[in-house]
Every structure is written in structure tokens, then in C-alpha cells.
N, C-alpha and C positions, 0 to 999 in steps of 0.2 A: 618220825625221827625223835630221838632222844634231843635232851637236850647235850647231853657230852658232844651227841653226831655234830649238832648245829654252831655249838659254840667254836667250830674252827672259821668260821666264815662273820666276818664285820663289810657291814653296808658305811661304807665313809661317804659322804654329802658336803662336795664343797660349791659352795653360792656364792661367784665373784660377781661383781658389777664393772664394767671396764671404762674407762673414757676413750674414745677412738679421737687423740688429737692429730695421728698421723696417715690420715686411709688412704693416702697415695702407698706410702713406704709400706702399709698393713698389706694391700692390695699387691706391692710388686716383691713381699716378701712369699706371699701366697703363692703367686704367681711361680716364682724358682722355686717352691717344694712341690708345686703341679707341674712343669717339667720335668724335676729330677726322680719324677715317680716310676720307673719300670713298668710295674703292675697296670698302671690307668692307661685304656688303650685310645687312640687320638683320637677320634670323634669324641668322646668324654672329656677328654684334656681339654683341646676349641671348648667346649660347655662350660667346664668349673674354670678356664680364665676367663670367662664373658662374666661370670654368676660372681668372681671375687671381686675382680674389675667396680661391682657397682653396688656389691653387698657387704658391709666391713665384719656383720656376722658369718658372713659364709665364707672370708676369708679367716677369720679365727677359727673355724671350724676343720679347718686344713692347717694351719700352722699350732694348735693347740693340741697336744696328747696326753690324755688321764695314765695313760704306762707311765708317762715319764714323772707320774707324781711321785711313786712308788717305786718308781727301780731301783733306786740304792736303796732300799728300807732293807735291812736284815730279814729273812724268816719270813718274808710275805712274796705272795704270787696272787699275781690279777688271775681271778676267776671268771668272771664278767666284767663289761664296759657298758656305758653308753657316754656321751654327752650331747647335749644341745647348745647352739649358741642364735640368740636374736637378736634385734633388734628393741629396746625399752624406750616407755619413757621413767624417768629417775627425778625424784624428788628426795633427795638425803635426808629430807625435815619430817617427813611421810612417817606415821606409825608402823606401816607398812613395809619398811624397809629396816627396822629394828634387825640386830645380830640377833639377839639375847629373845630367841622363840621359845617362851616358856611355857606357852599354849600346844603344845604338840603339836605345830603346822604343817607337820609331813604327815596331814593326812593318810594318808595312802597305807601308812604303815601298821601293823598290827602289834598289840601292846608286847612290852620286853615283857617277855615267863621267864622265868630262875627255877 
């Protein structure tokens, strides 16, 4: 692909850290979007409320959507998704936890061509 083909498409990366001060309310919010799900058929329901119940990442993982970062943006449409959510340990003081990655730390990626 040219680069004109490619330059319609932006990889956006956003790196939150959260505090879970609430994982009763995180857990029984999760909870009502696992009921009011249609699509999730009951034996999986029973499973993702035992899994939110006792995992504050796997409740954000259900109550969190990358669409909705992007739905009112003008001119854009989600192409692909993913997200993960876990469990950390967090140290704010940590080098390691810097915004300002000015070492290229998304590996993974292959250098910007123009």
C-alpha cells in the first residue's frame, strides 16, 4: 500500500491508570450491564457476574467502551478495537510510569514512513 492508501487509518493509544476506590459500586455496576446484555446467553452471564463480583479489572472491562471514545468525533469510524484491563501494581514516583515516552516504548510498532 501506498502511503495516500494508509494515511486514512490512525492507531490512537490511550494508557489510563485507575484507582478502584469503589469495587462494590465498580462490581454491581458491571453487574446491570451483564444483565441488560441480550446477546450474553445465561450460563456466561452466572460466569462474568462471579468473574466482576471479585475482579475490579474484569468489571471495567464490561463497563468500559473504546466506541464511546470516539462516537461523537466528526469524520471518524472505528475500524478495529481491542482493549485490556488488569490488575497493576502503581508507583506514580516510578520512571516507569512517565506520560512523556520519548523513547519510542510502543515497541511493537514499526517506524512512521512519509
Amino acid at each position: 500500500m501506498s502511503t495516500s492508501e494508509t494515511s486514512r487509518y490512525v492507531r490512537l493509544r490511550i494508557d489510563l491508570v485507575l484507582e478502584i476506590d469503589g469495587p462494590a459500586e465498580l462490581a454491581d455496576a458491571a453487574a446491570v450491564r451483564i444483565d441488560a446484555d441480550p446477546a450474553l446467553p445465561e450460563e456466561e452471564r452466572a460466569h462474568a457476574r462471579a468473574a466482576v463480583a471479585e475482579d475490579s479489572a474484569e468489571a471495567l472491562a464490561y463497563l468500559v467502551e473504546p466506541f464511546d471514545v470516539v462516537a461523537t468525533v466528526p469524520g471518524v469510524e472505528v475500524a478495529q478495537a481491542s482493549w485490556s484491563s488488569e490488575e497493576i501494581e502503581y508507583d506514580p514516583d516510578a520512571m516507569e510510569w512517565e506520560l512523556d515516552d520519548e523513547d519510542g516504548g510502543w515497541e511493537d510498532d514499526e517506524p512512521n514512513r512519509t
